[in-house]
C-alpha positions as CSV (number, residue, x, y, z in Angstrom):
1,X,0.0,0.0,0.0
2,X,3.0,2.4,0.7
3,X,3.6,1.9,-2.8
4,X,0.0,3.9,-4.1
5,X,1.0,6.5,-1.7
6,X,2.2,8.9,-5.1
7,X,-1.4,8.2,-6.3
8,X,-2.7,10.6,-3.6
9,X,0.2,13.3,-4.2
10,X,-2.1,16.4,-4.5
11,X,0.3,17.8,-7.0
12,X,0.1,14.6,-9.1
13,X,-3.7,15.0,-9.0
14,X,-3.6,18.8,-9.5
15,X,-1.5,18.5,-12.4
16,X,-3.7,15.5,-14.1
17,X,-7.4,17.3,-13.4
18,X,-5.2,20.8,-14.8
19,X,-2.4,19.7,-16.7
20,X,-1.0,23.6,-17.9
21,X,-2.9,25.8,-15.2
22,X,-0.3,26.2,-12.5
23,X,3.0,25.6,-14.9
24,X,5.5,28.1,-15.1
25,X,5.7,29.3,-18.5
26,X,8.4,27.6,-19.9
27,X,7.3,24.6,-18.6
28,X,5.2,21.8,-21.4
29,X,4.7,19.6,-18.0
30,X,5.6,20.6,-14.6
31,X,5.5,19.4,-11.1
32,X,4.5,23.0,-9.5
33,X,4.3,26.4,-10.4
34,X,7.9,27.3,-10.4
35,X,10.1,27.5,-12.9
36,X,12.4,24.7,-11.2
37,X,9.4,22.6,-11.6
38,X,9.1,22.1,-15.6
39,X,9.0,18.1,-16.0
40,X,9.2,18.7,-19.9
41,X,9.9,21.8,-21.4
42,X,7.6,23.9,-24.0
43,X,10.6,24.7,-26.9
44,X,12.0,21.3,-28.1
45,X,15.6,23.2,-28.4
46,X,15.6,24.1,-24.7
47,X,16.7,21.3,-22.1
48,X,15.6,20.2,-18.9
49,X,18.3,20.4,-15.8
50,X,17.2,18.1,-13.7
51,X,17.6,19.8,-10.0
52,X,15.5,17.0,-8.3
53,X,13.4,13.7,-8.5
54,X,9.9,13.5,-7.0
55,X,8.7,11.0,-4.7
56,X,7.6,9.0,-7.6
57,X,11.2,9.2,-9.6
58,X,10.3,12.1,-12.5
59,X,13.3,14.2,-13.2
60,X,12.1,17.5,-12.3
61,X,14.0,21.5,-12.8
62,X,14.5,24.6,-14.7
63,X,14.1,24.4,-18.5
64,X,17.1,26.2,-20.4
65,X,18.3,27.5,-23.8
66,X,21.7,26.0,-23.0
67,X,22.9,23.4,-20.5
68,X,24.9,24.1,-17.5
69,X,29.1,23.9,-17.8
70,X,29.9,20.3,-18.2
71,X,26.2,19.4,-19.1
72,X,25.2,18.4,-22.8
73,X,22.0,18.5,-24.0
74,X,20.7,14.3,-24.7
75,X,18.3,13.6,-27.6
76,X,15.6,12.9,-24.1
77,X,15.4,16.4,-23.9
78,X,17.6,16.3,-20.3
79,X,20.4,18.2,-19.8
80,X,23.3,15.1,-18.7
81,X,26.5,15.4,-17.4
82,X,29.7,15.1,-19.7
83,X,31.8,12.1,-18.6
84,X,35.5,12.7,-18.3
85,X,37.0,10.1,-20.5
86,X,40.7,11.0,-19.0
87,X,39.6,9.4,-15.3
88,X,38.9,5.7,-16.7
């Protein structure tokens, strides 16, 4: 039962019943109304970095017309971090 316990998130339920109402404008899906919130993000060229997963595992932050230093942006739409090659 501990499991189901996401089902009753009232963000998750907010955001099904009202899918755009309380997103942050850059934001396609979000988790709240702030900007760091954006599960998906509105322009297909922008990427996601991830600051945080919710209790139910979606990768959740700030959408952003270019990654972070040492970030590249993945075909997923996520900002990932660059691997150094050198430390193998």
């Amino acid at each position: 039962m501990k499991d189901l316990q996401h089902i009753f998130d009232p963000w998750i339920i907010f955001c099904i019943l009202f899918p755009f109402a309380a997103c942050h404008s850059s934001c396609l899906a979000c988790m709240g109304p702030a900007p760091s919130h954006c599960t998906g993000c509105k322009k297909p060229e922008e990427g996601l970095q991830v600051e945080q997963l919710s209790d139910v595992g979606i990768p959740s932050g700030e959408c952003l017309a270019q990654c972070r230093a040492h970030f590249y942006l993945e075909s997923t739409g996520i900002c990932e971090g660059k691997h150094d090659l050198r430390k193998c």
